[in-house]
C-alpha positions as CSV (number, residue, x, y, z in Angstrom):
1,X,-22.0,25.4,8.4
2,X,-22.0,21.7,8.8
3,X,-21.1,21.4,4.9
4,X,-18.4,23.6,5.1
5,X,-16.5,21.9,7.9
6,X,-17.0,18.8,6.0
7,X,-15.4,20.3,3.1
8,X,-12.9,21.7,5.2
9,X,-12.1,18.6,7.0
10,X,-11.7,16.5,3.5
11,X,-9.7,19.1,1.9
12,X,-7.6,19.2,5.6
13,X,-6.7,15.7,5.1
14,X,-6.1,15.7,1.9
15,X,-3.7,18.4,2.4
16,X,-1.7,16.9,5.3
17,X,-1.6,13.0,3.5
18,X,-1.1,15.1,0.2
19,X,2.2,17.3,0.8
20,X,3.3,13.7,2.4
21,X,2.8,12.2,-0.4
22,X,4.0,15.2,-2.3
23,X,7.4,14.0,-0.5
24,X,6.7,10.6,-1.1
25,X,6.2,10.9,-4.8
26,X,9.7,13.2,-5.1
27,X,11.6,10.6,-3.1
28,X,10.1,7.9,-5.6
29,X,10.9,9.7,-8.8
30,X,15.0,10.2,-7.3
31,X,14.4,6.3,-6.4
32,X,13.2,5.4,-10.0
33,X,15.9,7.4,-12.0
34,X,18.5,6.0,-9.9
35,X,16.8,2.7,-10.5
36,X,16.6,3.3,-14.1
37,X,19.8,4.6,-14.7
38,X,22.6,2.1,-12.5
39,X,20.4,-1.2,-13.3
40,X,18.4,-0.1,-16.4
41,X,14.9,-1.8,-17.4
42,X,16.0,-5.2,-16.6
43,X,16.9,-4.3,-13.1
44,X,13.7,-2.4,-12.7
45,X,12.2,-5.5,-13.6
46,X,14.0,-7.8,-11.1
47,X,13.5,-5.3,-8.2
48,X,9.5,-5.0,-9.0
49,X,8.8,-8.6,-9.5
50,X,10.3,-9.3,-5.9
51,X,8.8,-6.0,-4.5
52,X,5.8,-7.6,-5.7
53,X,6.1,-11.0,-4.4
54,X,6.8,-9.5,-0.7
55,X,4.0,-7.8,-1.3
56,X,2.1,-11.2,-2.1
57,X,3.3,-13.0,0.4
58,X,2.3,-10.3,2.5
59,X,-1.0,-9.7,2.0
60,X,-1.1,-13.5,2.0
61,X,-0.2,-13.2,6.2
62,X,-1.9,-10.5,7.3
63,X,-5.5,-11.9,6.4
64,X,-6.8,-8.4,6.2
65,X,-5.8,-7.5,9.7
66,X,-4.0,-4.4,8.9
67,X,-7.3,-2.8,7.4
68,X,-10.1,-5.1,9.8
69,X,-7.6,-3.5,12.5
70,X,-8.7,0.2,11.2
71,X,-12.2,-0.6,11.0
72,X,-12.4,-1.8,15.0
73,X,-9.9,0.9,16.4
74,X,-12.3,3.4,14.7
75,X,-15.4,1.9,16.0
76,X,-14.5,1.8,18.9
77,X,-12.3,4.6,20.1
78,X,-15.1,6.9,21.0
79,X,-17.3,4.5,23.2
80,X,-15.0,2.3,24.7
81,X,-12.7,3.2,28.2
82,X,-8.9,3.4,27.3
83,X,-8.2,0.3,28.9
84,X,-10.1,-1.4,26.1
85,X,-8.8,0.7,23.0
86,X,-5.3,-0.3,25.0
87,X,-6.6,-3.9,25.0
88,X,-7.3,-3.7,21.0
89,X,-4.1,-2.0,20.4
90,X,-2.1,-5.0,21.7
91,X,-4.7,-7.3,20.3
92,X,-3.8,-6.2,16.7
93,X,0.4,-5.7,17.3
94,X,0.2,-9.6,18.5
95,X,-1.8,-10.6,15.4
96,X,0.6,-8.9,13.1
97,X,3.3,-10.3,14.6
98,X,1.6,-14.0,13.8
99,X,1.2,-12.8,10.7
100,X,4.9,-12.0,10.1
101,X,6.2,-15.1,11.2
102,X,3.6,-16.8,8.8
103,X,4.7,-14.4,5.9
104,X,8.2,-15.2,6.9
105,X,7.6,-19.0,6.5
106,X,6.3,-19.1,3.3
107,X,8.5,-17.2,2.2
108,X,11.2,-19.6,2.9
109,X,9.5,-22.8,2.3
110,X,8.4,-21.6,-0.8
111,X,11.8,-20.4,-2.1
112,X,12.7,-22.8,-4.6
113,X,9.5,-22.2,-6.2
114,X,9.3,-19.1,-6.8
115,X,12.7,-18.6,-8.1
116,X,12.0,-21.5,-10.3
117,X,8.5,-19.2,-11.5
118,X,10.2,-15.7,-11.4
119,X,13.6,-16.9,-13.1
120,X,13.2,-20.0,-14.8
121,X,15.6,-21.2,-12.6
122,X,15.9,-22.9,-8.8
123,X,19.6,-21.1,-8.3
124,X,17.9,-17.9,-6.8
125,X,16.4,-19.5,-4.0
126,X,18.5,-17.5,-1.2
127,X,17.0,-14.1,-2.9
128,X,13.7,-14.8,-0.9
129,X,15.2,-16.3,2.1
130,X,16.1,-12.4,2.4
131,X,12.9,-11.7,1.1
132,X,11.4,-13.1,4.0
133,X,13.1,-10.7,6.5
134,X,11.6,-8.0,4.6
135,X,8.3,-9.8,4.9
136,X,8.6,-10.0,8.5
137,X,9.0,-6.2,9.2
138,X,6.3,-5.2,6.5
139,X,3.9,-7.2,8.3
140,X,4.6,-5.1,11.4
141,X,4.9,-2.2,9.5
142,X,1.6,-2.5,8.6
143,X,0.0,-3.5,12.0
144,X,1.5,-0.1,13.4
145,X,0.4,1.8,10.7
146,X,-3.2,0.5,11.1
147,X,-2.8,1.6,14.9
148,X,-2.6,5.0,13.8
149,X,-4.7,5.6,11.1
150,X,-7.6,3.6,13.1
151,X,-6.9,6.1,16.4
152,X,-7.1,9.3,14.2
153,X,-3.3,9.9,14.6
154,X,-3.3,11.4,10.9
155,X,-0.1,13.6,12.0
156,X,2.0,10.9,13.8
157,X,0.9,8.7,10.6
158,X,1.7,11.5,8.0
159,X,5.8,12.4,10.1
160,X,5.7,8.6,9.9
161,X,5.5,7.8,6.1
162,X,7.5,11.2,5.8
163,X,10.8,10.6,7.2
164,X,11.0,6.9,6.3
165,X,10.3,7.8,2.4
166,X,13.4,10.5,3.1
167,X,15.8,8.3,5.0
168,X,15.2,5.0,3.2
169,X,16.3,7.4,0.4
170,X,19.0,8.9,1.6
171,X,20.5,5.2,2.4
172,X,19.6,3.2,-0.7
173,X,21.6,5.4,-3.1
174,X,25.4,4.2,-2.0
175,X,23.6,0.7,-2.4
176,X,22.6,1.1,-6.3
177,X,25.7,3.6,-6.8
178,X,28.5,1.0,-5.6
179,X,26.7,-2.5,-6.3
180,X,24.2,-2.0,-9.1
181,X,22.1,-4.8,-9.4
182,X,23.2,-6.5,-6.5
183,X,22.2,-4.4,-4.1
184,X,18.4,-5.1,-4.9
185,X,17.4,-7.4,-2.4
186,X,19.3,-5.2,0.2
187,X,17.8,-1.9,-0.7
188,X,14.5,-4.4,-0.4
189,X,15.4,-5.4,4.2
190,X,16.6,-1.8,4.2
191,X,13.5,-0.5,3.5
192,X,11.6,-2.5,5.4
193,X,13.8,-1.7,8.3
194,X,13.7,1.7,7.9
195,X,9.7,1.7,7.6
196,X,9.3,-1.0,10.9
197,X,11.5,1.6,13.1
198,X,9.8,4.7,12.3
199,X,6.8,3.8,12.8
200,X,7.6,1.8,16.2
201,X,8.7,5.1,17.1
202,X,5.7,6.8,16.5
203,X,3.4,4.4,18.3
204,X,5.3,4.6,21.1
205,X,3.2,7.9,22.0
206,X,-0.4,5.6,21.8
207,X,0.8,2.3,22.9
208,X,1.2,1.9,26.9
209,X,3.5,-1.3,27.3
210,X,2.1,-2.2,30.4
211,X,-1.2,-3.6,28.6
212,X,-0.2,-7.4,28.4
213,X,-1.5,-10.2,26.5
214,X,-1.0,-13.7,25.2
215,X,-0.9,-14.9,21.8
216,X,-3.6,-17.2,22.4
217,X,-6.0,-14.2,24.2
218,X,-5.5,-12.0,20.9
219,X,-6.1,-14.7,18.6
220,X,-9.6,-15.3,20.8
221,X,-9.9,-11.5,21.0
222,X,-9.3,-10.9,18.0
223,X,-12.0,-13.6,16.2
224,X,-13.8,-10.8,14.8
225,X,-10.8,-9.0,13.0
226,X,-9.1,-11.9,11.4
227,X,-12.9,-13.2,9.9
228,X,-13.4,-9.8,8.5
229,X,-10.1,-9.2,7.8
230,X,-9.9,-12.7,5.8
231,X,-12.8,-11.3,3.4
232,X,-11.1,-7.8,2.8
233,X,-7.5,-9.7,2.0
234,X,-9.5,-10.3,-0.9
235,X,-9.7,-6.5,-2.2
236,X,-6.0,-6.4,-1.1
237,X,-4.6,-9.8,-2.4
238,X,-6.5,-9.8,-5.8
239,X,-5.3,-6.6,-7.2
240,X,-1.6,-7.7,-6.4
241,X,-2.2,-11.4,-7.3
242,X,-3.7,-10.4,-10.5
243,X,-1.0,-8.0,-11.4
244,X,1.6,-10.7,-10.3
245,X,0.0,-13.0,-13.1
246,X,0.1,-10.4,-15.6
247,X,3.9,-9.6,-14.7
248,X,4.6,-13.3,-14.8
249,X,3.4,-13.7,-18.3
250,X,5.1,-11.0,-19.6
251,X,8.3,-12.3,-18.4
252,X,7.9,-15.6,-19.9
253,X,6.9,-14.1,-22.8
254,X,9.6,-11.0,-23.7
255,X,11.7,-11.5,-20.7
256,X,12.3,-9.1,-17.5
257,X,12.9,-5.7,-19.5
258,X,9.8,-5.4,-20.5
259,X,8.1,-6.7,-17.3
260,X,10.4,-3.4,-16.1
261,X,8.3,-1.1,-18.7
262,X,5.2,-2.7,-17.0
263,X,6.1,-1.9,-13.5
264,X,7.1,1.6,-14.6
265,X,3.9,2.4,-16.3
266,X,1.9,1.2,-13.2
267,X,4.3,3.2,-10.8
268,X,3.7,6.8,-12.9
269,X,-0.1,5.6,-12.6
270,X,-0.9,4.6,-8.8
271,X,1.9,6.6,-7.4
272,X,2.4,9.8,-9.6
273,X,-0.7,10.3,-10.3
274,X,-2.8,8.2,-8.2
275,X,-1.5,9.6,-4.8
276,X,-4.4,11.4,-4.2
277,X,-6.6,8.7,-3.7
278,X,-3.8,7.1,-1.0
279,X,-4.1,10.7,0.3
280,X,-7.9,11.1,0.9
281,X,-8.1,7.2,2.3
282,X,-6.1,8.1,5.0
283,X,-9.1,10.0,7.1
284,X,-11.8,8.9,4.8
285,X,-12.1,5.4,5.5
286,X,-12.6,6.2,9.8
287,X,-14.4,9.0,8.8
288,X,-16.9,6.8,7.0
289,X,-16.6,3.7,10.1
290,X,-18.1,6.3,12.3
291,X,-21.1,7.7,10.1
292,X,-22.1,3.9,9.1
293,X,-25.2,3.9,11.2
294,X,-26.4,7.5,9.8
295,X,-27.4,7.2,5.9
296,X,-27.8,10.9,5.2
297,X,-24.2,11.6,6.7
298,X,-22.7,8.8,5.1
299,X,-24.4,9.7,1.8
300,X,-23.5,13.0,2.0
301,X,-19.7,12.3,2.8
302,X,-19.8,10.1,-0.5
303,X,-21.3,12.8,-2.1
304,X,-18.4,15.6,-1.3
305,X,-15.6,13.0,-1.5
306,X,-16.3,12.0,-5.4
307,X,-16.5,16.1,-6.3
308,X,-13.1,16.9,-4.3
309,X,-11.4,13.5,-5.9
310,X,-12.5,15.2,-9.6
311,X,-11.9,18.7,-9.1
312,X,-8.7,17.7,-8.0
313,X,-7.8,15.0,-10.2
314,X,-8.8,16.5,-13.6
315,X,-5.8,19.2,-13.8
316,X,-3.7,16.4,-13.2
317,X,-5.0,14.1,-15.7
318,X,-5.1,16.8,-18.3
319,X,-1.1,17.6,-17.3
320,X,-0.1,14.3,-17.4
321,X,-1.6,13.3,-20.6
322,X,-0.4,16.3,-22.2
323,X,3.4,15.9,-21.4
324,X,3.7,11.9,-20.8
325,X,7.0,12.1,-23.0
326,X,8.5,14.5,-21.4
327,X,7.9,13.3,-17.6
328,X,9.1,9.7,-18.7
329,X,12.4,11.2,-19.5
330,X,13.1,13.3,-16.7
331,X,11.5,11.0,-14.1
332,X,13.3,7.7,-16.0
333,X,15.1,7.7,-19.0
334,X,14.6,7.8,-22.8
335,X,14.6,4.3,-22.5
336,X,11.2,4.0,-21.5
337,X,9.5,6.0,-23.8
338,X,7.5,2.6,-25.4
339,X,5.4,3.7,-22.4
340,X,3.9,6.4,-24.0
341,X,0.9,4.6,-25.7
342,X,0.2,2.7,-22.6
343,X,0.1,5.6,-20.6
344,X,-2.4,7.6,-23.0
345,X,-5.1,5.4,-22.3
346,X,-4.3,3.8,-19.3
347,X,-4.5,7.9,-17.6
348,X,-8.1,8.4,-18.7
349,X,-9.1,5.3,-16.0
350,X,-7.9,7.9,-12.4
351,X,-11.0,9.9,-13.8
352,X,-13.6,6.4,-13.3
353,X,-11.3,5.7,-10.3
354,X,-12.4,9.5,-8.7
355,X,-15.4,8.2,-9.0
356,X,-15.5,4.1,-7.8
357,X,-13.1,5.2,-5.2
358,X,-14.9,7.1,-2.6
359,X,-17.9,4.4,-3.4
360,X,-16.1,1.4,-2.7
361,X,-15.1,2.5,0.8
362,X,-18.6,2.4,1.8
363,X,-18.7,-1.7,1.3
364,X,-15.4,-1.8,3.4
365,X,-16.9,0.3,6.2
366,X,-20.2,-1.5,6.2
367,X,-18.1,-5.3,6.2
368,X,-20.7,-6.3,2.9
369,X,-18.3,-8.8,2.5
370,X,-20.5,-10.1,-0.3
371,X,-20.6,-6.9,-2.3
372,X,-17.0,-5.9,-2.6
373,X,-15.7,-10.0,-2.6
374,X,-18.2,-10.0,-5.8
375,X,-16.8,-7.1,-7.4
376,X,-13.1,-7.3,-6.2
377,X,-13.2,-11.1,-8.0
378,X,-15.3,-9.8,-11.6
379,X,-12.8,-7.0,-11.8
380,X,-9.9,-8.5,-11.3
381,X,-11.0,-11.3,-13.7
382,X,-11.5,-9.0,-16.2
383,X,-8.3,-7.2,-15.7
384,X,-6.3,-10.5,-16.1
């Protein structure tokens, strides 16, 4: 009985963050066909090379918090009073807001350098002065997501990501339609705003405002978060660093078109068909926080996640590799058919990934910072 609940609950999840990401994905293949038609390849280019460097920048400022924030909220929500699960909720939406003001500094000061790195020019320098508005709300963003996930709120969570995927849609289109490329770096705050307002809605419900705390209490509250939450920016902040470096290179190299082919290649991979690893995370990762101290349940939770991440992975795979060409067109252009042979190997890797996935989790949950910093650094490495 006990195994079939499990299974039930997995596949539960799944359901709920997959028909959200379901949503997501459709709303990302209108996004990338408008993308790809009114700005073409090179604008593609442009818009992921300073999606990616807010992204930087951003992982740079939390320090982790936004996942070390998950981890305590989960630990603790089932043994501690409310007053103290109120007292880590405005613990971790005071640190996030550090963190966005940090995020939002570096993104200014370092301005002229990174146009100067991205462009080969210093003349674009205001681009991430509005970058770091964007960086700003992310960062909060992020900190009320955490909230959520880490208090079981999977629906609140799963309406959350929902309706800003539709409205930050529905909004960017007149952007692209009437300003082409110019309208990047605004579809870019819009977003953000969109994304920082829903999800400030949605907390609302869990947070109780009249729980009050100084910046200087959370930062001593919160010791334990930011340490931990400084080793996991490293499983965060490597993956996009590294890709950074490789998207950098390519630039320099054959210029922003094909640094636009890249981006594209690595969107159909972690977002088309790599949702459903975003989707299973979502109730996994507390799930596994509360079985730490129990090795048969945890094992056993391993166990069912990597067969549920294959069976369900494997039609896709097959699907995907079968008709590449064809989805390229529809869900881009003919245009970015070159993608094709990247694609045909590049798909086989979600199959390793069913399988490393559920696995690495286990490392987060049990904060072996020296296990996953190891591996997080050697694969990286290798990937660059």
């Amino acid at each position: 009985m006990d195994n079939k609940n499990s299974y039930k609950t997995i596949l539960k999840s799944t359901s709920i963050f997959g028909s959200v990401q379901l949503v997501t994905i459709v709303t990302a293949i209108i996004k990338s066909k408008i993308i790809a038609t009114l700005i073409g390849s090179y604008g593609y280019g442009v818009y992921s090379v300073l999606l990616h460097t807010s992204d930087l920048i951003k992982q740079i400022s939390l320090v982790g918090i936004d996942v070390s924030g998950v981890r305590k909220i989960a630990e603790e929500n089932s043994i501690k009073s409310e007053n103290e699960v109120q007292h880590n909720i405005a613990v971790i939406s005071k640190l996030v807001l550090i963190s966005g003001f940090i995020g939002f500094l570096l993104a200014t000061t370092l301005s002229f350098f990174l146009s100067t790195i991205i462009f080969s020019s210093s003349s674009y320098w205001y681009l991430f002065f509005f970058l770091a508005v964007a960086i700003f709300l992310n960062c909060l963003t992020a900190g009320n997501n955490a909230i959520l996930q880490g208090s079981s709120k999977f629906s609140q969570l799963a309406k959350s990501n929902l309706i800003s995927n539709i409205i930050g849609l529905v909004l960017i289109i007149p952007f692209f339609y009437f300003f082409k490329i110019e309208a990047i770096i605004y579809v870019i705050i819009l977003t953000a705003l969109v994304n920082y307002f829903i999800s400030n809605y949605f907390l609302r419900f869990l947070f109780n405002p009249d729980v009050k705390i100084s910046f200087k209490s959370a930062i001593e509250s919160g010791e334990n978060i930011i340490k931990f939450g400084s080793l996991l920016m490293l499983l965060s902040f490597l993956p996009v660093l590294a890709n950074y470096i490789v998207q950098i290179f390519i630039g320099r190299i054959d210029g922003l078109n094909e640094v636009g082919l890249f981006n594209v290649g690595i969107v159909i991979l972690n977002t088309y068909v790599g949702f459903i690893f975003s989707a299973m995370s979502m109730e996994y990762y507390p799930r596994l926080v509360a079985q730490i101290s129990d090795f048969k349940k945890l094992s056993s939770s391993v166990n069912k996640q990597i067969e549920i991440s294959l069976l369900i992975i494997t039609p896709i795979l097959i699907l995907f590799s079968i008709f590449s060409a064809f989805f390229i067109k529809i869900f881009f252009s003919s245009a970015f058919i070159p993608l094709v042979p990247m694609l045909d190997w590049a798909i086989f890797a979600m199959l390793f990934k069913a399988v490393s996935f559920p696995i690495g989790y286990v490392f987060i949950a049990k904060a072996d910072s020296k296990v996953f910093v190891k591996t997080s650094l050697f694969f990286n490495f290798i990937f660059v």
